[in-house]
C-alpha positions in Angstrom: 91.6 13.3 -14.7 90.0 10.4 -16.2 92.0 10.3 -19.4 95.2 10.7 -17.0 93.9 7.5 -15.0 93.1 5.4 -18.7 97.0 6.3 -19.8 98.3 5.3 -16.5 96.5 1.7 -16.4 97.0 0.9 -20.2 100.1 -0.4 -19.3 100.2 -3.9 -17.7 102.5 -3.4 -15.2 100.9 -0.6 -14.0 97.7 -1.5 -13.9 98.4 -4.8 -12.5 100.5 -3.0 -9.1 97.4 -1.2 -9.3 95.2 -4.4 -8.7 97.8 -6.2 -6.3 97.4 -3.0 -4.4 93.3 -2.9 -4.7 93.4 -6.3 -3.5 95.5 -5.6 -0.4 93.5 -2.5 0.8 91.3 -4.7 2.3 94.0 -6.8 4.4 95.8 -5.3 7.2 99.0 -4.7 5.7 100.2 -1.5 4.5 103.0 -1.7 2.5 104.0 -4.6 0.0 107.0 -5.9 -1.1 107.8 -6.1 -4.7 109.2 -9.3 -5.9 112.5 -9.9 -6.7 111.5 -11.1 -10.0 108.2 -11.0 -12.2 107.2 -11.5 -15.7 104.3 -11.0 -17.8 103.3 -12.0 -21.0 107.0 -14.2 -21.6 109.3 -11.7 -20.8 112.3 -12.4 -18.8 111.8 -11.5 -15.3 115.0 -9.8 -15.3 114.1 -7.6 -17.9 110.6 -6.7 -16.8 111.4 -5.8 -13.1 114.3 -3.3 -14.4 111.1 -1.9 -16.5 109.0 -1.8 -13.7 111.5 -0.3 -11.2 113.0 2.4 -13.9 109.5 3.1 -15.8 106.6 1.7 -14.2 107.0 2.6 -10.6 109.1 6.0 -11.0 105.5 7.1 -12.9 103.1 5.8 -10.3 104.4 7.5 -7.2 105.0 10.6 -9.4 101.3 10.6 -10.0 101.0 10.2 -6.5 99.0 6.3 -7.0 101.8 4.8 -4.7 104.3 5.0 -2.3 107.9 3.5 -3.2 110.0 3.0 -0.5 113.0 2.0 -2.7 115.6 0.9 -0.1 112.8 -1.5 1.0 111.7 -2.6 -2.1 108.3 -2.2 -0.7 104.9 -0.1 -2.0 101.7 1.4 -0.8 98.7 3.2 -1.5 99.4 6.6 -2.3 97.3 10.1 -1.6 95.5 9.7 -4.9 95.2 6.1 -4.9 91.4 6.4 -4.4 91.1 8.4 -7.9 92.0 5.5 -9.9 90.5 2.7 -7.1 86.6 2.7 -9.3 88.3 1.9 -12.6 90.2 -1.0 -10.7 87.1 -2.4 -9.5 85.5 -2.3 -12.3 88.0 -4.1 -13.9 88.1 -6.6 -10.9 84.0 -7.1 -11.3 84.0 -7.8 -14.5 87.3 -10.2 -14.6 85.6 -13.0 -16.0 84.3 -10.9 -19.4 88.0 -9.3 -19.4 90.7 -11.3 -21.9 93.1 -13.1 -18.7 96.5 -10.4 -19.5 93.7 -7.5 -18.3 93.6 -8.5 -14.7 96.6 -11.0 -14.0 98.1 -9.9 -10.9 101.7 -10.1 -10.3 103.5 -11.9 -7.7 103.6 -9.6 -5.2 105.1 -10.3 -1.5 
């Protein structure tokens, strides 16, 4: 399970819904609504959210981590969410010793 986890958040975009996610857990809101543009690392936004909405987010709610409602354009917490939740914080507790790409968050609604 662990090595499933580690693949899953080696990817930036992943790992950084992951966190935007982590963060909101402890607000009241469910769901969240994905942008309607991001980019990380220079990439055109264009570019990146096709990525994200045709790669990224097809392979976190198969792995059960979210839940994409696509006609909203909105995600949650999925049923397994809480397996990959301890690798996120300790990501998030040690932000400042992390390089800035490891833990940028993306503009999420």
């Amino acid at each position: 399970m662990i090595n499933d986890m580690l693949t899953i958040i080696a990817n930036d975009y992943r790992r950084c819904t992951l966190i935007a996610l982590l963060d909101r857990a402890s607000r009241t809101e469910e769901t969240t609504r994905l942008p309607d543009d991001v980019a990380i690392g220079g990439t055109s936004p264009g570019a990146r959210l096709v990525e994200l909405r045709h790669c990224h987010l097809p392979m976190l709610a198969e792995s059960d981590l979210i839940e994409w409602d696509r006609e909203h354009n909105e995600i949650a917490a999925g049923d397994r969410f809480a397996d990959v939740e301890p690798l996120l914080e300790l990501f998030l507790d040690h932000r400042e010793g992390l390089p800035d790409e490891w833990t940028v968050v993306p503009p999420l609604e």
